[in-house]
N, C-alpha and C positions, 0 to 999 in steps of 0.2 A: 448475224447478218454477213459477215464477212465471211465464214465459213460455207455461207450458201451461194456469194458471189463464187470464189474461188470453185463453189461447186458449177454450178451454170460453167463458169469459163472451160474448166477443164472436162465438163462434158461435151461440149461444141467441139474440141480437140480431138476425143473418140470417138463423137460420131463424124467430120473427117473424114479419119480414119478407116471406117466401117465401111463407108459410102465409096474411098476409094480403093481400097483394096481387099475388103469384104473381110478381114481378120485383121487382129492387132489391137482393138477396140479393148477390148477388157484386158486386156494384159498392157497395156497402157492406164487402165479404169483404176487398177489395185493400186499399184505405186502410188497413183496420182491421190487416191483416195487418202491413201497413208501418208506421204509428204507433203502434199501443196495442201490436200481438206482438211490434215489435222487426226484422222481417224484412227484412235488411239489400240485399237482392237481388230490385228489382219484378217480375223473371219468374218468381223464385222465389214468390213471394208471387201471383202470376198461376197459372202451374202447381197449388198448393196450393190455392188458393181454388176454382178450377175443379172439382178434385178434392169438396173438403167442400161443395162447393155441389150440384153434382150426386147429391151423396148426399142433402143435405136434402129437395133437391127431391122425389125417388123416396119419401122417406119421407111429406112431407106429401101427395105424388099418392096417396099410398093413404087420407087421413083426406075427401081430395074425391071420392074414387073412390068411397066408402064412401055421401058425402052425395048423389051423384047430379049433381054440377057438372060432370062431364066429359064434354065431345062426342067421343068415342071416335073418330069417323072422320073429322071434322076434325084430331084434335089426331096420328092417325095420317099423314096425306098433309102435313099443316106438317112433322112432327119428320123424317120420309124424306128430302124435298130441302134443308133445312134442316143435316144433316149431312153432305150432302155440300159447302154449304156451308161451314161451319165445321171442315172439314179441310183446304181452301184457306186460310180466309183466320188461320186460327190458326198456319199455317204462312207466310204473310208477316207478318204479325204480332212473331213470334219473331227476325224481324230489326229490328225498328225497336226504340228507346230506350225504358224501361218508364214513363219520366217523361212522353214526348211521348204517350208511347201514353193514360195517364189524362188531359194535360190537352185532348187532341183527344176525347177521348168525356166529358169534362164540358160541352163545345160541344152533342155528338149530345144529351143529357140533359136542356140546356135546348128545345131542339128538340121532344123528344118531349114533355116536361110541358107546353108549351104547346095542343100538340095532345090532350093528354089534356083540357082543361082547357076546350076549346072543344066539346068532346063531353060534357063533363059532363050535361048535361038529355035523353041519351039514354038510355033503359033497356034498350032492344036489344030483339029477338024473341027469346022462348024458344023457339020453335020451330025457331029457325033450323038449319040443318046444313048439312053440303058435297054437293053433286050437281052435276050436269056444267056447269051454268052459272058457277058459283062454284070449281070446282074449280082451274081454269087459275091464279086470283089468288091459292086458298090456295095453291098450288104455289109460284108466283112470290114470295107473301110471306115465305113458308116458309126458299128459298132465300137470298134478300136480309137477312134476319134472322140466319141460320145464318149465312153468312160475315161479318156484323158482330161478329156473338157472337165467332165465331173469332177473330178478327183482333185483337178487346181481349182477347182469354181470359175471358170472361165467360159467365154464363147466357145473358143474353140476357133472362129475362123481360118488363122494363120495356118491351123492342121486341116482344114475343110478344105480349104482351096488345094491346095497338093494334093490333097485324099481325092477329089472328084477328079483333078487329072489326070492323075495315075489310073487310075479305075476304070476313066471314061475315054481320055483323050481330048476332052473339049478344050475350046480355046480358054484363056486365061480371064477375059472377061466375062465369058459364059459362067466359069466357074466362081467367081466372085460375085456372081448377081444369085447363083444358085445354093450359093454356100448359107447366101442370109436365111435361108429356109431353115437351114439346121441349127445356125446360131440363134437363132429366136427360142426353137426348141429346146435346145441345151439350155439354154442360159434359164427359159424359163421351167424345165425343171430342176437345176443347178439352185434358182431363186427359192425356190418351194420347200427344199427339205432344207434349207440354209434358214428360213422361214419359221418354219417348225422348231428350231431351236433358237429363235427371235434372235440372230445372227440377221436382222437387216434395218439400217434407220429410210424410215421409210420418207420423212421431206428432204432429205437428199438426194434419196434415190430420183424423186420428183425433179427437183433443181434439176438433177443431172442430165437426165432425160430432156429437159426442156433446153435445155443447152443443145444435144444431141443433135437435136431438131435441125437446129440452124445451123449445125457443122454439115450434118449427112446431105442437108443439099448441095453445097459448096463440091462436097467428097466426089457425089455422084458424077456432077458434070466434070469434072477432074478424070473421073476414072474414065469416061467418056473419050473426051480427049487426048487419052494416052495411051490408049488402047489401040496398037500399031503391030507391026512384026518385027520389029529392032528390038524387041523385051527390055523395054525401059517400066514396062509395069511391074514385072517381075523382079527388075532390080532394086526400082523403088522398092518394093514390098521385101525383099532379103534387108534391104537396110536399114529400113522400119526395124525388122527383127533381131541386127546383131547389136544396131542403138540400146534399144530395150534391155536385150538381154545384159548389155555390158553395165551398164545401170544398175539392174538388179543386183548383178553378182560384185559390183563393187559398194552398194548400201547394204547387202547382206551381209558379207567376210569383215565390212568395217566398224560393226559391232561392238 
């Protein structure tokens, strides 16, 4: 019982998460899985997260879907090559150590927040979308994102939102409402081959989800609201990721 509380609570944290700045969720999901739930097994905890991530996600896609933040034919041509992606690399992935596996993507984490952080005073074009000039790089980003996703068993967000701006240009919220398309995706083919080697418990994955629930609405109106040109979302979101990452790489090396 307590292990399912713990789960509920610390899913309503990722979805949050999810809802506000469309990445961070599952790479939030592991740790949590493995420190607070108890989950004595990181692919296990990989597998499972993937799973309850991919459901969050799908649920707060539908509160941005609602609000008009999704580029529907962007977030279409990312989430395609992107799972093909993330069927590869979720399955080499599944061979390496679950320990090595988080402290080498709290490396990629610093990486990205920095790049988030040097973009901040950008607001992006609303207008922006995918057409044949720009298509080749959503592809290209799509794909490169998806097999990273895979390969840590993760969403992927935190790499999606950067990967659609770069790409596309759009604003920052557009690309956090568009990114959940892929993260669904990933995550749930990331779930499936993690699945196949019953790497997932499935009434926590439940719990977790349902917790999710009640975070991603909170998240969304949050993101809502702080979706401005000052790039306070953006920074929010670098320091979600250097948090995280400094976390990982200090429960990893402390071994």
């Amino acid at each position: 019982m307590t292990q399912l509380l713990l789960g509920a609570l610390s899913g309503s944290g990722v979805g949050f998460t999810l809802g506000l700045v469309g990445g961070g969720g599952s790479i939030l999901a592991v740790p949590l899985m493995v420190y607070v739930v108890g989950v004595a097994n990181p692919h296990v905890a990989i597998g499972t997260s993937a799973l309850a991530v991919a459901a969050n996600a799908g649920g707060n896609l539908i509160a941005h879907a609602r609000a008009g933040t999704v580029k529907w034919r962007c977030a279409a041509l990312y989430a395609g090559t992107g799972v093909v992606g993330a069927l590869g690399g979720s399955t080499l992935g599944k061979q390496i150590d679950g320990q090595r596996l988080l402290a080498l993507f709290a490396l990629v984490m610093v990486a990205v927040g920095v790049l988030m952080l040097r973009g901040r005073g950008n607001a992006g074009d609303p207008g922006a979308d995918c057409n044949r000039d720009n298509a080749p790089r959503v592809l290209g980003y799509g794909f490169g994102t998806g097999a990273v996703s895979g390969f840590f068993g993760i969403g992927g967000g935190f790499l999606i939102v950067p990967g659609l701006i770069a790409s596309t240009g759009m604003p920052m919220l557009n690309a956090v409402g568009s990114s959940l398309v892929a993260v669904t995706a990933f995550g749930v083919t990331t779930a499936v081959n993690y699945a196949l080697s019953g790497w997932i418990d499935w009434p926590l994955a439940a719990i977790f989800v349902c917790g999710g629930v009640m975070g991603g609405v909170a998240g969304v109106a949050a993101a809502r609201r702080l979706s401005d040109t000052t790039g306070r979302l953006r920074t929010l979101f670098a320091c979600l990721v250097f948090t995280v990452a400094g976390y990982i790489l200090w429960r990893s090396t402390g071994r």
